[in-house]
N, C-alpha and C positions, 0 to 999 in steps of 0.2 A: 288895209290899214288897221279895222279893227280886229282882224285876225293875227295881227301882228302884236298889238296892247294886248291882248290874252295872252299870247303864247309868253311875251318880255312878261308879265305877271303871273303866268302860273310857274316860270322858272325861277323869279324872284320869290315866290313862296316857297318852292322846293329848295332855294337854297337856305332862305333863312329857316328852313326846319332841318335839314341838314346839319348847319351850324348849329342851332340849338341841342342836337340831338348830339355832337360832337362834344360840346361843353357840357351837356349832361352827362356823358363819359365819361370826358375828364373829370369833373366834380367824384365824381362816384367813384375813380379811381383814386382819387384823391384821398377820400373818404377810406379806401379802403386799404392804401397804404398808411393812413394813420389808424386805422383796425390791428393791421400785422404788426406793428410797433407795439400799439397799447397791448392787445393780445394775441399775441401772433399764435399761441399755442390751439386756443379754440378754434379760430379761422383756418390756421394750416391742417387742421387734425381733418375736418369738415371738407377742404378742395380734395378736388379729383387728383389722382397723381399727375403731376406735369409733366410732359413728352420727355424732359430735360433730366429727370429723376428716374424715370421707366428706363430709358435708355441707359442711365449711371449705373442702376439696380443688376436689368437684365447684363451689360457688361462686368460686373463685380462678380454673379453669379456664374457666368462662362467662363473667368478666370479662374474661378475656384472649384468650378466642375472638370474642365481637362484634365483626363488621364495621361498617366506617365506611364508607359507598361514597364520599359526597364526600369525605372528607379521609383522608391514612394519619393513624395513630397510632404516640405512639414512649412505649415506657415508663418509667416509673420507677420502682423497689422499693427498697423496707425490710423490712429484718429485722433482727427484734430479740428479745434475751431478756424475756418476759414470765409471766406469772404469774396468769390470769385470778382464780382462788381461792385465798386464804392457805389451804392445807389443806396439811401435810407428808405426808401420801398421797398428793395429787397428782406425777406425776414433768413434767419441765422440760417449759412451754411456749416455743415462739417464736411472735412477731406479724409479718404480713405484711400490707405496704398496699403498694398499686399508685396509679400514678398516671397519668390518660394525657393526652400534651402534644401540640399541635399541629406543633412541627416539631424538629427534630435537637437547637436550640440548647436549653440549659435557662433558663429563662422564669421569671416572677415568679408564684403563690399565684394570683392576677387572671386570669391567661392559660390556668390551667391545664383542661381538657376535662368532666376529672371528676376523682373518688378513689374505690377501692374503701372497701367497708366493711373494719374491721380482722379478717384471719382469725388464727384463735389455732390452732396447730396443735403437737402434742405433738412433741417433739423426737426418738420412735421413727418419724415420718413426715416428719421436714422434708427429706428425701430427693423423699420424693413430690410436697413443694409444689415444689422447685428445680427439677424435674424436667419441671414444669409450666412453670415461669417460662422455662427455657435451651430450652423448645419453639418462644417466641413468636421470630418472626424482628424486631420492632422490638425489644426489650428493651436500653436503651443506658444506663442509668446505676442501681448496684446501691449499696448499703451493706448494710453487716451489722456489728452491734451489738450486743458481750459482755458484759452485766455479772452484779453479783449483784444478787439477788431473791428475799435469804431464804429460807424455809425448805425450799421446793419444788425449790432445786437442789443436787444431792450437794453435799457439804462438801468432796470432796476432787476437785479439776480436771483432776488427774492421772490420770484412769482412763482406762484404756487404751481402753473402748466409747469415751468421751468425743472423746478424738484420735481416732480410728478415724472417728468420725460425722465431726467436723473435714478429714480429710482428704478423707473423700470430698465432702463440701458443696466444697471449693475444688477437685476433677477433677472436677464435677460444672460447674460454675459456667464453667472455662476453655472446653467447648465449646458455651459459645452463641455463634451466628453473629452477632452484635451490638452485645455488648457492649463499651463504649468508656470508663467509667468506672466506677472501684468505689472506696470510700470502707468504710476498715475502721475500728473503733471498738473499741478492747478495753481495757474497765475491770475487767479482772480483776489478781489480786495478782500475778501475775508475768509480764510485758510479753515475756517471752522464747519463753513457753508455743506462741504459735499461729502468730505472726509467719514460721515457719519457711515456712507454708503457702501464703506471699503467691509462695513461687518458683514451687510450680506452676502457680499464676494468670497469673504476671508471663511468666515463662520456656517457656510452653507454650501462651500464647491470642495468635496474631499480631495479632489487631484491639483489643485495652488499650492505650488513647492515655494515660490519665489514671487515677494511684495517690495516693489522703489516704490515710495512718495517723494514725490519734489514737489514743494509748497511754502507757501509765506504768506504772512497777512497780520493784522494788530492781533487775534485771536488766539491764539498758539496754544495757550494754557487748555481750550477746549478742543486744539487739534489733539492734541497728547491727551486726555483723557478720551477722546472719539477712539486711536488709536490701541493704547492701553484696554479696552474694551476688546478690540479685535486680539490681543495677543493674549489677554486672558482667558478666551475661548478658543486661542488655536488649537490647534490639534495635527496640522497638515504640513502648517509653513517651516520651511528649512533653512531660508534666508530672508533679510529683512533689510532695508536699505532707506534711512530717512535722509531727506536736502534740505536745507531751510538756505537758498544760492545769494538773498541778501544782505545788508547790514543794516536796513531800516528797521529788521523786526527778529530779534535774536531771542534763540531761545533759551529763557532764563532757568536757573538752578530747580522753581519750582515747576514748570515745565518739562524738565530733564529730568524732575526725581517721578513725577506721574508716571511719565512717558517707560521709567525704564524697573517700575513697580511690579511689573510680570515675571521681570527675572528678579528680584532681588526676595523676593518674598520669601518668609520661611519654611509657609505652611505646602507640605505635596504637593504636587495638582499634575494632574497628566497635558495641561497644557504647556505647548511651547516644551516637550520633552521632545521631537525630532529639529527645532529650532538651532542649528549651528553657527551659523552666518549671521552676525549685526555691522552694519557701517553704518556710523554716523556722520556726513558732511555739513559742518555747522560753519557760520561765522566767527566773527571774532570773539570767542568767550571770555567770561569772567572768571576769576577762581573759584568762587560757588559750584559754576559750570564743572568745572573737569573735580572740585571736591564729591557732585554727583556719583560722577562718571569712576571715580576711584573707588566711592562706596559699591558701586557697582559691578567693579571687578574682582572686590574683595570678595563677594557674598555668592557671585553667581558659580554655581555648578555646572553650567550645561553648554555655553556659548565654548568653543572651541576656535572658531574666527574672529578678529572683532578687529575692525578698522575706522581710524579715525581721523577724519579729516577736516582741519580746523585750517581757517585763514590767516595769516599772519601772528602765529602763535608763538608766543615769548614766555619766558620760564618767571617771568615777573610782567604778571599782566595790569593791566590800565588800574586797578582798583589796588595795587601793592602786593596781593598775597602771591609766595610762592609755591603752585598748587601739585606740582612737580614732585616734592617729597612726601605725599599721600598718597600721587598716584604710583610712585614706586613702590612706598612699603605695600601698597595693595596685589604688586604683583609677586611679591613677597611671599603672600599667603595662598593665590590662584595657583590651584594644580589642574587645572582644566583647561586653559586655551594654550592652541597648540602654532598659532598665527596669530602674530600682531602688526598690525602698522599704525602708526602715530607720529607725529609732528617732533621736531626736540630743539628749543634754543640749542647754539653750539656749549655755552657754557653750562648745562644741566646735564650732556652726554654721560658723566663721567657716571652722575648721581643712577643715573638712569641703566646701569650698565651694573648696578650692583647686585641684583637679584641673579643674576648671571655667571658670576663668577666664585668660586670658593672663598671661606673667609680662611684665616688662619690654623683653624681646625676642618678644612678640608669638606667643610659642608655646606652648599651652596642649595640657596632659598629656592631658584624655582630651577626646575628638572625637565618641567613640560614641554617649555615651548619651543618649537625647535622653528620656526621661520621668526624673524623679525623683520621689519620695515622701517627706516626712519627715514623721514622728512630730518634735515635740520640747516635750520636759519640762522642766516651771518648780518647779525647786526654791524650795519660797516658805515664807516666814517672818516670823510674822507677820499682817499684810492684804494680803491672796492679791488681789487688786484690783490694787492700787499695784504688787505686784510684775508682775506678770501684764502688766502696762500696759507699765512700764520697759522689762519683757524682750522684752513684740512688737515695740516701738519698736525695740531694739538690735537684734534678728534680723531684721526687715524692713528694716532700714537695711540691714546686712552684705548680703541676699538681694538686695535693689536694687541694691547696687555689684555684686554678682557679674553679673545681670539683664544692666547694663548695658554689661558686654565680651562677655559669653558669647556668641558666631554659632551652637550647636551644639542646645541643649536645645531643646525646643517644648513640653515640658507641664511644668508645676511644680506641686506639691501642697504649702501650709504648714501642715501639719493640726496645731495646738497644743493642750498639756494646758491645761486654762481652773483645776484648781482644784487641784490639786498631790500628787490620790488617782487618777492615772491617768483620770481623767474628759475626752476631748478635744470643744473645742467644737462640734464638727460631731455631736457625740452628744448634745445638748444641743436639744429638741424644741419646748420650751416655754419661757417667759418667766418664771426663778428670781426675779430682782429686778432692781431698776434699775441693778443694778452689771454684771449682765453686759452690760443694753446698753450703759452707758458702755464697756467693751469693745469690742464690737460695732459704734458709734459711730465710736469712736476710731481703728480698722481702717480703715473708709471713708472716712476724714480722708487716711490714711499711704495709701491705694491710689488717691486723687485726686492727690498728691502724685506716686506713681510716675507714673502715666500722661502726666503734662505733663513730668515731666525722663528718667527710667533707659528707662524703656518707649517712648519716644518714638524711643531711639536703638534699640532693640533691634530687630532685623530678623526673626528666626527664631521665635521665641514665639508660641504660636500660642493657650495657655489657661494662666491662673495662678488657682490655688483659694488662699484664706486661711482655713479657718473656711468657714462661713457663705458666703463671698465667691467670685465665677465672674468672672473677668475674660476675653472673651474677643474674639479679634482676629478685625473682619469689615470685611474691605479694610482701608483704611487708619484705620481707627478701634478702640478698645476699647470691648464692650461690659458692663455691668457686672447681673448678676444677683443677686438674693438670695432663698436658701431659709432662714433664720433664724426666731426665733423674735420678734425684737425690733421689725418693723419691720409686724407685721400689722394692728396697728391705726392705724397713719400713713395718708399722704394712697394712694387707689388708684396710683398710680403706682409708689411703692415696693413695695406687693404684690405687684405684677407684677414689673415688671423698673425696674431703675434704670439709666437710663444714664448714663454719662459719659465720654461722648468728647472724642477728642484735640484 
């Protein structure tokens, strides 16, 4: 019996030390999942690699070590904030996928070789995965992708570990021997925060041909000078690509004049002379905005591309002015770009067609540019049909006369809003109702018409898109194509190709 009161006591001691020792773990784990929140940068820097990460590493590094003997390989990476487990213990992960392509150019989904699996790699090692990636000698086109992700990333963006990690990921990133396009994405609240980081990239890797930022945030005025920094010391980049994708936070006239101070300047400078390529994709601007953007095409010498892609843009915008006949005359005086795309109310077409065409003494303002692109919007009221019909008639009318003196352009694009919420026909996949084809219809009526009188005369045109619609010149004929939606189940001929020649 007393050997019985011990044993029931010495197991009742060992269990309540057990249990204590249990809840001291918990506690302590407790404690140190509010460690990796508060500072996760110190504590993560400090653990041992986790089995989970060694394993992401070591697999990142055998997909980017396999030899191809018959063909090279050229890469492609992502990285991005992710979040494998909503757990607020967990500290930040990033996600990384590789992709490997066939040759230099970038290729469509169909072409592509393979894809790696996605590795999730803890944000106290994405050192180690970069480190991997800036090994490989094909590695030619990167992104990397900020946002939030809930609970798992500090609250506060501003800590110092944070930049610090920041900084090193872009001196990390500038010495790969290959690298030729990066594409940054930053959806965090203040656009001004990393932007800064894009100088050592841009300003310190002689092989970066090609910069996208996509970014928004209250900031903007000091993204565009962070920016305008990088492009006053370029020397490399060949294209340039900014997004600003919301309408909380738009970027304003004096935003757009920083931002585009590199080219407009008057003084020499050997930066931004290989510089061809700007697209700008903005919000809804003001006339300030595009008054910017006109001083900007009047002045610059060296941009040869420049495309421009504005959200619901009207020839008379929210504030009154019409900013439309500045941006004209400015193309007026540019004898350097030789590609343009831009947005166009349907009733400013006409204004906008005038540098284009000869005046009455047979001299015609701009000579350069031989691609255009127009976006243009049909303010419709009403039955979007009816309107939609008027207004292609009036704009291809106007496009035809212009067509018709113009010696200079060779590719025309009339890419039209079909329903009056920014929706353009050529986005348009499938067969809505019988009204878009009467649209659709109606077009190949007015492009049979061009081909026998405007296009007949025209000497230089080489392809003209409508929609749906391919018109193009082989020898002395035009030939007529259609990828639409309306004409698949007609006779095989239209499925294929329609011709209509001169």
């Amino acid at each position: 019996m007393v050997l019985g009161c011990l044993i029931a006591w010495a197991l009742g001691c060992l269990g309540a030390w057990v249990l204590a020792m249990c809840l001291q773990r918990r506690v302590a784990a407790g404690s140190f999942c509010n460690r990796v929140l508060e500072s996760w940068g110190d504590s993560a820097m400090d653990c041992a690699l986790e089995e989970s990460d060694a394993n992401a590493l070591r697999d990142l590094g055998a997909f980017v070590s396999t030899e191809h003997i018959l063909m090279p390989c050229f890469y492609s990476c992502k990285i991005s904030t992710s979040s494998p487990v909503i757990n607020s213990c967990i500290p930040p992960y990033f996600s990384v996928l590789l992709v490997r392509r066939r040759s230099l150019a970038m290729e469509s989904e169909c072409h592509n070789l393979d894809k790696s699996p996605i590795f999730h790699i803890r944000a106290a090692h994405l050192l180690e995965a970069v480190r991997v990636l800036v090994a490989c000698p094909t590695l030619t086109d990167a992104e990397f992708s900020l946002s939030h992700l809930g609970l798992s990333w500090p609250a506060n963006w501003e800590t110092p570990m944070f930049k610090d990690l920041m900084f090193k990921f872009f001196s990390l990133l500038k010495s790969s021997p290959s690298l030729s396009c990066f594409h940054f994405r930053n959806y965090l609240t203040d656009a001004s925060l990393y932007c800064k980081h894009l100088q050592t990239l841009v300003c310190e890797n002689p092989r970066l041909e090609t910069l996208r930022v996509c970014t928004d945030g209250p900031n903007l005025v000091v993204l565009a000078k962070a920016i305008a920094v990088c492009l006053s010391q370029n020397t490399v980049l060949k294209s340039f690509t900014l997004e600003v994708p919301t309408y909380e936070y738009e970027l304003n006239r004096e935003s757009l004049e920083i931002l585009l101070w590199p080219f407009t300047r008057s003084a020499p400078s050997e930066a931004n002379a290989d510089l061809k390529e700007l697209a700008l994709y903005l919000q809804y601007p003001d006339g300030s905005c595009v008054d910017a953007i006109a001083n900007f095409v009047r002045l610059n010498r060296t941009i040869k591309k420049l495309d421009l892609g504005f959200s619901k843009f009207r020839s008379c915008l929210k504030d009154g002015k019409m900013p439309w006949r500045k941006f004209c005359r400015a193309l007026e005086f540019n004898q350097t770009l030789e590609e343009l795309s831009c947005p166009c109310e349907s009733q400013a077409l006409r204004e906008l067609l005038v540098p284009f065409v000869p005046d009455r003494y047979g001299r015609q303002l701009n000579t350069t540019l031989s691609t255009l692109r127009l976006f243009v919007s049909n303010e419709v009221n009403g039955r979007w049909v009816e309107a939609l019909v008027n207004n292609l008639v009036v704009c291809l009318r106007d496009l035809a006369s212009a067509l018709e003196l113009n010696t200079t352009l060779k590719h025309v694009h009339f890419i039209y809003e079909c329903d009056g919420h920014g929706t353009y026909m050529d986005e348009v996949k499938s067969v809505a109702d019988a009204n878009t084809c009467r649209v659709e219809f109606r077009i190949r009526e007015i492009l049979r018409t061009m081909i026998d009188n405007e296009l007949r005369v025209n000497t230089s045109l080489e392809s003209f898109v409508v929609g749906h619609w391919t018109l193009l010149r082989v020898g002395a004929e035009w030939q007529t194509s259609y990828r639409g939606p309306c004409l698949r189940e007609q006779t095989e001929e239209y499925a294929v190709k329609v011709k209509m020649t001169s």
